[in-house]
C-alpha positions as CSV (number, residue, x, y, z in Angstrom):
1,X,0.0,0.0,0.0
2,X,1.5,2.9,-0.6
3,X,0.2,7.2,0.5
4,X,1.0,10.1,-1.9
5,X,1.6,12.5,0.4
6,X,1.8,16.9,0.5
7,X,4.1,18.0,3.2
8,X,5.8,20.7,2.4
9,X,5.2,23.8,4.8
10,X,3.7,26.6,2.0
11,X,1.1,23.6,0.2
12,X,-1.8,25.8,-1.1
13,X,-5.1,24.6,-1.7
14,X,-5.1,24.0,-5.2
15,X,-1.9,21.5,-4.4
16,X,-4.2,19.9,-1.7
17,X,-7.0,19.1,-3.9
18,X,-4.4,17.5,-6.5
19,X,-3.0,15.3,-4.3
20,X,-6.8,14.5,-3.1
21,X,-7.6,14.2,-6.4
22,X,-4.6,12.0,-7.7
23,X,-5.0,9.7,-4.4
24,X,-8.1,8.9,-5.8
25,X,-7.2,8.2,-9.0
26,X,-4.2,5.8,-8.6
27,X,-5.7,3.6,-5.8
28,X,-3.6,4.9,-3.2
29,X,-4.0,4.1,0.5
30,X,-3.7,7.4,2.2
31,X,-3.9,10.6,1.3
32,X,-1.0,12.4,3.9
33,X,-0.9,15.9,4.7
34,X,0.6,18.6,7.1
35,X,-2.3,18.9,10.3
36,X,-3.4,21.9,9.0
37,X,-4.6,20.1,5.9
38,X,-6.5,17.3,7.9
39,X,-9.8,19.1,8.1
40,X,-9.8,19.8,4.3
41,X,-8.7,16.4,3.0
42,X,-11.1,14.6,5.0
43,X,-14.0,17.2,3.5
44,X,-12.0,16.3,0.0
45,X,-12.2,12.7,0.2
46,X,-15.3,12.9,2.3
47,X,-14.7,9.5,4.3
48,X,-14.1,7.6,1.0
49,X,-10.9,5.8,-0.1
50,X,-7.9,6.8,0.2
51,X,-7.9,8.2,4.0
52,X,-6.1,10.9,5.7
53,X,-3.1,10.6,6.8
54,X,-1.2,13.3,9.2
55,X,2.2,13.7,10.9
56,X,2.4,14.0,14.0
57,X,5.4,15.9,15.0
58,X,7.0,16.2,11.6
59,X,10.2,17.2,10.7
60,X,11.2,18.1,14.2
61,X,9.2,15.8,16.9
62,X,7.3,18.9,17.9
63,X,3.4,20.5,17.6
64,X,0.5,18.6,16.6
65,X,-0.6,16.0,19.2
66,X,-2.2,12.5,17.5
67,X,-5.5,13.1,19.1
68,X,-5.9,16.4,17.8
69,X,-5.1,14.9,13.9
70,X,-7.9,12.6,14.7
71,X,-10.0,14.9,16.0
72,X,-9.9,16.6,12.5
73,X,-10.3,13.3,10.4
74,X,-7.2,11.7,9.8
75,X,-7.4,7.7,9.9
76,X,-3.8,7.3,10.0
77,X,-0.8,8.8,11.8
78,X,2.9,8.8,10.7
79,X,4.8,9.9,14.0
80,X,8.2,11.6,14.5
81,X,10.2,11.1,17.6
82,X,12.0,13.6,19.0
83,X,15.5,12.7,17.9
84,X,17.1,14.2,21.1
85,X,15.0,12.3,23.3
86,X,16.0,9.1,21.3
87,X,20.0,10.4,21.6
88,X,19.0,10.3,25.4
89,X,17.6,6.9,26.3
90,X,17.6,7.5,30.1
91,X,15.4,10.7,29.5
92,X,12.4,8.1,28.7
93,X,10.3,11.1,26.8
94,X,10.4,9.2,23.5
95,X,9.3,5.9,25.4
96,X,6.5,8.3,26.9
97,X,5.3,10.2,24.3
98,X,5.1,7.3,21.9
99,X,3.3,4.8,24.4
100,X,0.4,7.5,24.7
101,X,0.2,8.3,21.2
102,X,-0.3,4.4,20.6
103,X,-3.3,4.4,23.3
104,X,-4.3,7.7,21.5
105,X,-4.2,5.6,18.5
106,X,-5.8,2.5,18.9
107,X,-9.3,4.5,18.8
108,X,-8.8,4.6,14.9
109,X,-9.3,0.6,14.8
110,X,-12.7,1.1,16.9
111,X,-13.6,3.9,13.9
């Protein structure tokens, strides 16, 4: 399965709806977007095939939380981990921060 993705930071409107648009087209599994596209690729795609994808935290392991992506209609999130946190193994944030994003998560299989 494969997403066709949009996540560079100055995507415009007309760029979302031809990634919407192509997603369709090609069979592809996800649509993935930025979180401040969620809202408007779900209205896109209106629930239909391919889903939403978001980022969660992407480039940097900062911003968006999961739920919040959900929230807004994405069915699937690709998570960044802070890579100072994983250069830190004792700090445990990484272990943290991914362990609620999975419980955070595991809604989407009860959607």
């Amino acid at each position: 399965m494969i997403d066709h993705s949009l996540l560079k930071p100055q995507s415009t409107r007309e760029e979302l709806k031809k990634l919407c648009a192509e997603a369709v087209a090609h069979g592809f599994k996800a649509a993935c977007v930025n979180p401040v596209h969620v809202a408007d690729a779900a209205a896109l795609l209106n629930g239909e095939a391919p889903i939403v994808c978001s980022v969660v935290g992407f480039p940097f392991g900062t911003h968006t939380p999961a739920a919040e992506v959900i929230r807004l209609g994405a069915r699937e999130v690709d998570m960044i981990l802070r890579v100072d946190a994983l250069a830190m193994i004792e700090a445990g944030a990484s272990r943290i921060g991914a362990s609620t994003s999975v419980a955070i998560l595991s809604q989407l299989d009860e959607k």
